[in-house]
DOZAMAR-25904 format. One record per residue (C-alpha): residue in one letter; x, y, z; residue number from 0. Coordinates in steps of 0.25 Angstrom, whole numbers, plus 5000, padded with zeros to 4 digits. Last residue first. Layout:
 r   xx   yy   zz   k
 A    X    Y    Z NUM
...
% end
This chain:
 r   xx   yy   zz   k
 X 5037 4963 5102 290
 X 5033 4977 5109 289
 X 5045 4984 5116 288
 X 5042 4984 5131 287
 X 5035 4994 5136 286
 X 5022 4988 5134 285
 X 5019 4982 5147 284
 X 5023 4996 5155 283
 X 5013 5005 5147 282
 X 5015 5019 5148 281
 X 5007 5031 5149 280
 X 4996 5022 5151 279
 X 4983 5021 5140 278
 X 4972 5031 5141 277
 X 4958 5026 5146 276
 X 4947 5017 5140 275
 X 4957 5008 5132 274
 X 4952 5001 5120 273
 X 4943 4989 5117 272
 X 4939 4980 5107 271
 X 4950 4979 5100 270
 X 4957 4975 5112 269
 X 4954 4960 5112 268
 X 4954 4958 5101 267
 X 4970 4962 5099 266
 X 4972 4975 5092 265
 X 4975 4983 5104 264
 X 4987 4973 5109 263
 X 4991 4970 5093 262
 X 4996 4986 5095 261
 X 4999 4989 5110 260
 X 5012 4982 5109 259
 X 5018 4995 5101 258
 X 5025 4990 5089 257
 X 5018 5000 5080 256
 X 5022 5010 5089 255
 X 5036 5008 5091 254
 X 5041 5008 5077 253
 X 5036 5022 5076 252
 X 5040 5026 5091 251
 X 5054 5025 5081 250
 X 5065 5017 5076 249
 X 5065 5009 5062 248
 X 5073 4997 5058 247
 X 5069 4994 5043 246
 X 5065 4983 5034 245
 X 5063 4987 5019 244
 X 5050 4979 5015 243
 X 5047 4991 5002 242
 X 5038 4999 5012 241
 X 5047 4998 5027 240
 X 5048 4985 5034 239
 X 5050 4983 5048 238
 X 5062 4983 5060 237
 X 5060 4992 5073 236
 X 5073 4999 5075 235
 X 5069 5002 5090 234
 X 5055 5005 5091 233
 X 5052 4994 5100 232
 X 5037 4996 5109 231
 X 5034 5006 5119 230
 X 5021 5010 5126 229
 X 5012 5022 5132 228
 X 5020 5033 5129 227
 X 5009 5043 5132 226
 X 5017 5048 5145 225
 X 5029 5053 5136 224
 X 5040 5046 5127 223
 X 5047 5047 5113 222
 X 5055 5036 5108 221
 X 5068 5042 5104 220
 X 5078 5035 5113 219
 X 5072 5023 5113 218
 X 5065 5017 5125 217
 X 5070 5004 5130 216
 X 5066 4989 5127 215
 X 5077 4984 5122 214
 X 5074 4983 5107 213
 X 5070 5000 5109 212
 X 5059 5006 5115 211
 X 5049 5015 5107 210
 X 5038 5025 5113 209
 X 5024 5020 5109 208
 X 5011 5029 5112 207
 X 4998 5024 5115 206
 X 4984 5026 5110 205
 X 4969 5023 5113 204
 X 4968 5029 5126 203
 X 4974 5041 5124 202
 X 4984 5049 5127 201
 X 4991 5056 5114 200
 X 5005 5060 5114 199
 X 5010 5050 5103 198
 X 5000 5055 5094 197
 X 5006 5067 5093 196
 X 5017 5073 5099 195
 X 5016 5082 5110 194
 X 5028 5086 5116 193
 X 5025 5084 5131 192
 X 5016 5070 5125 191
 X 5027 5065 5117 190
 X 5038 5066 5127 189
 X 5051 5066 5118 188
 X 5061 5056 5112 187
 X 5058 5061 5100 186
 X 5053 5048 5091 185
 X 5038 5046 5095 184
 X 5030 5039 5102 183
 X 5021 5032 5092 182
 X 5008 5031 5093 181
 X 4998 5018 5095 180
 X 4982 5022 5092 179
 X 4974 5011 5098 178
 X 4961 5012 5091 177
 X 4947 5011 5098 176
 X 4949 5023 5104 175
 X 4947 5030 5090 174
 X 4943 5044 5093 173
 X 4955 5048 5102 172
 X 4965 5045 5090 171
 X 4958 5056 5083 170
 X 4957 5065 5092 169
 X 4970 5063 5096 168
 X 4976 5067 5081 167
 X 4966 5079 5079 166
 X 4969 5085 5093 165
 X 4985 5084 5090 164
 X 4985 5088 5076 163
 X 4976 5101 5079 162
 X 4984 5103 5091 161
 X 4998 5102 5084 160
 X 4992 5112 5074 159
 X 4990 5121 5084 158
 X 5002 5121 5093 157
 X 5012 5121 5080 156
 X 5004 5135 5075 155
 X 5006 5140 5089 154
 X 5022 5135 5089 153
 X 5023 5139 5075 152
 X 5019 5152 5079 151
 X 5030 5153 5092 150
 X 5040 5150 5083 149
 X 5039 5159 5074 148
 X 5031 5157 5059 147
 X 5032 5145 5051 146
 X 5044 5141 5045 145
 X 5041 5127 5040 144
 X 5049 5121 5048 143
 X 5044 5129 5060 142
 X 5030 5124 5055 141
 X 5036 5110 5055 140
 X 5045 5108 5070 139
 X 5030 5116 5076 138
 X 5022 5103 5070 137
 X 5033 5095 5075 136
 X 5034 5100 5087 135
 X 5018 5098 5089 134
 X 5020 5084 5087 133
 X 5020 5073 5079 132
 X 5019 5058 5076 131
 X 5020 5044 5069 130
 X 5018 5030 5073 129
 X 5003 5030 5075 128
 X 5001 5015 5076 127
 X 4985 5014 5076 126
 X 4979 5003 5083 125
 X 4963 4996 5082 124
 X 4959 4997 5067 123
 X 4944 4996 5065 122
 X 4945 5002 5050 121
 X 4933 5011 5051 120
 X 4943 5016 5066 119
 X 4956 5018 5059 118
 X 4950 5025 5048 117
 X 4945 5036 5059 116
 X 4957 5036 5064 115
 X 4964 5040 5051 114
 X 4951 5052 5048 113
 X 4952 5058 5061 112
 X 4967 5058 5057 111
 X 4965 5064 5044 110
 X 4957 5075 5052 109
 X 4967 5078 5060 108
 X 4978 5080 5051 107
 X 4970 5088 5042 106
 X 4967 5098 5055 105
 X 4982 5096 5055 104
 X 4983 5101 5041 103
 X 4976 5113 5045 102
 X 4984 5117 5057 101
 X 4995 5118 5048 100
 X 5010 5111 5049  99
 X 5019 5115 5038  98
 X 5024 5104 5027  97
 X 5035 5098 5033  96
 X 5051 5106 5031  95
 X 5060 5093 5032  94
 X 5050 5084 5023  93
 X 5042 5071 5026  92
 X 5031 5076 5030  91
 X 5024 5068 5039  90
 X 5011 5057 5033  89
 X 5000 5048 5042  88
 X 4997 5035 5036  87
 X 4985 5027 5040  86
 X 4987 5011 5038  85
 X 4977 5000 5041  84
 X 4986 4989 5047  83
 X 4980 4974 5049  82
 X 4988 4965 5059  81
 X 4984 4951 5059  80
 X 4998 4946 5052  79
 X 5004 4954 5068  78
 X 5021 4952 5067  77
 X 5022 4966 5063  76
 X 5007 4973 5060  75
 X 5014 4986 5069  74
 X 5027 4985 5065  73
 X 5027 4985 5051  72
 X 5016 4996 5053  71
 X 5026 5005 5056  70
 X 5038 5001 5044  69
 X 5026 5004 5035  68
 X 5022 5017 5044  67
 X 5038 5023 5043  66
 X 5043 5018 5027  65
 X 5035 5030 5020  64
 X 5038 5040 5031  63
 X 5054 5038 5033  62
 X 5054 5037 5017  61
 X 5049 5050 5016  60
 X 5057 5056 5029  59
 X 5070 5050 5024  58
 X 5065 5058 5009  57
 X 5063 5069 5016  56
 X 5075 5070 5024  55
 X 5081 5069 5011  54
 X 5075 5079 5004  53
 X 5080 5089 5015  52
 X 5093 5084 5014  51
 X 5096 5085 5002  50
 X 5099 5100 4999  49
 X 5110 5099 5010  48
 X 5119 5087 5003  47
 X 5117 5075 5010  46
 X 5129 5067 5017  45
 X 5125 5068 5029  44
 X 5113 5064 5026  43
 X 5118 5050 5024  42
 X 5126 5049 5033  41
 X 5115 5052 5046  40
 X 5108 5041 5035  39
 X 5118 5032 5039  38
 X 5119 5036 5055  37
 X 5105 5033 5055  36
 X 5103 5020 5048  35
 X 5117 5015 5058  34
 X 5107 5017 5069  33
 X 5108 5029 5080  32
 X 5096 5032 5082  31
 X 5090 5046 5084  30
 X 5077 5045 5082  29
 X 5075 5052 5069  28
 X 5090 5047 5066  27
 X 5085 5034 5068  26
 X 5071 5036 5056  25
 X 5082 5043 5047  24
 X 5090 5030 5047  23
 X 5077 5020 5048  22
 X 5072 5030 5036  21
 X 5085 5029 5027  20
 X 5083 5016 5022  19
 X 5073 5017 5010  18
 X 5080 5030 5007  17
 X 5089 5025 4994  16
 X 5078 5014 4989  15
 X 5068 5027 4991  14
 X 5075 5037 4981  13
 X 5077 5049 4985  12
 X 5066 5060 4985  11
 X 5054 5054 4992  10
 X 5045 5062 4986   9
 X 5035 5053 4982   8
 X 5037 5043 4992   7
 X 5024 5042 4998   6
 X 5021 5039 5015   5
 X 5015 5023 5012   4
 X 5001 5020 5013   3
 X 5001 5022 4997   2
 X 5010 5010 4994   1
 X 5000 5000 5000   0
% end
């Protein structure tokens, strides 16, 4: 199903030579030192100044296209009862993002009311949501963008967050018959005190997943906070990418899909009932890396 995937059109080089460069660029995000990082820290390197910026975009191209193909990997892996229905949610790909507006986060809002309302004809019972933002973010585009002072992008910021962040949990809210599973995050940060969204949400049909590594600890970049409510591997998780490539990607990403949480709330004997009140800040059963 080609046209579930994020589109190649203008990916700039050409994609046999970038096919790799995502687990590298993906490290360097999160700040691991893995041979793929230090080889595409070469790499660039040894660019010229005018092809930078086309090569970021092209790593963030084929870093979108190959992320929710490796992502569901996880999630049906090992389970030939699993059935997927798949949503896909877009970022810029470019160094200078088109600039945030308070009327495409209306638009925002109402193509998630639409998403959940899919989700709920078509009976599903868990949503990985590996994927995010924040109200920095939103203030990190308009100022790339050049937008006013500081203090306006801040107010502009403010408000456009809002609408994205009312829209987004008035959305997951409306479906407590769905588990909605969010990833972390990647920034070593509190996601509630910086306010990244889903991640930040409290309610009774959702958790967050921070990521561990292969022995069992907490990863330098997982990001944390009292909504964190479980932690599965997200250490150089192996799967396939479009085209069968295997790669070793780190991230909350990884981690979501492989949350324990998932085959438990789609047993038969869950599906027919949810949580009445919000889930624990943190869940000492599921701490552990899930199998």
């Amino acid at each position: 199903m080609p046209e579930v995937l994020f589109p190649l059109n203008d990916l700039k080089a050409p994609l046999p030579k970038m096919i790799g460069r995502p687990k590298g660029f993906s490290d360097l995000k999160v700040a691991l030192d893995t041979p793929e990082a230090a080889d595409l820290k070469k790499f660039m390197s040894g660019l010229k100044p005018d092809q930078i910026k086309a090569t970021i975009g092209d790593l963030n191209i084929v870093g979108n296209w190959s992320h929710g193909s490796h992502v569901i990997g996880i999630a049906v892996a090992g389970n030939p009862f699993a059935r997927a229905m798949i949503s896909r949610i877009i970022f810029d790909y470019r160094m200078v993002p088109e600039i945030p507006t308070a009327e495409q986060a209306r638009k925002d809002g109402a193509a998630a009311r639409a998403t959940v309302a899919a989700f709920k004809a078509a009976g599903v019972c868990v949503v990985n949501m590996s994927w995010g933002g924040s109200l920095r973010v939103v203030e990190e585009a308009l100022e790339a963008n050049g937008a006013s002072n500081a203090d306006e992008r801040k107010e502009r910021a403010r408000e456009i967050f809002d609408i994205s962040h009312a829209d987004l949990f008035n959305a997951l809210q409306s479906a407590p018959e769905i588990l909605f599973v969010a990833a972390a995050g990647n920034s070593d940060n509190n996601v509630k005190f910086d306010e990244f969204i889903p991640s930040s949400f409290q309610l009774p049909n959702m958790v967050t997943v921070g990521a561990v590594d292969k022995a069992g600890e907490e990863t330098s970049f997982s990001s944390f906070g009292p909504v964190v409510n479980v932690h599965a591997n997200g250490y150089e998780v192996p799967r396939r990418i479009p085209g069968g490539t295997e790669l070793n990607f780190s991230g909350t990403s990884m981690a979501a899909p492989k949350s324990p949480t998932l085959p438990q709330n789609c047993s038969p004997s869950t599906r027919s009932s949810r949580p009445k009140k919000p889930r624990p800040s943190s869940s000492p059963a599921a701490s552990k890396p899930a199998a």
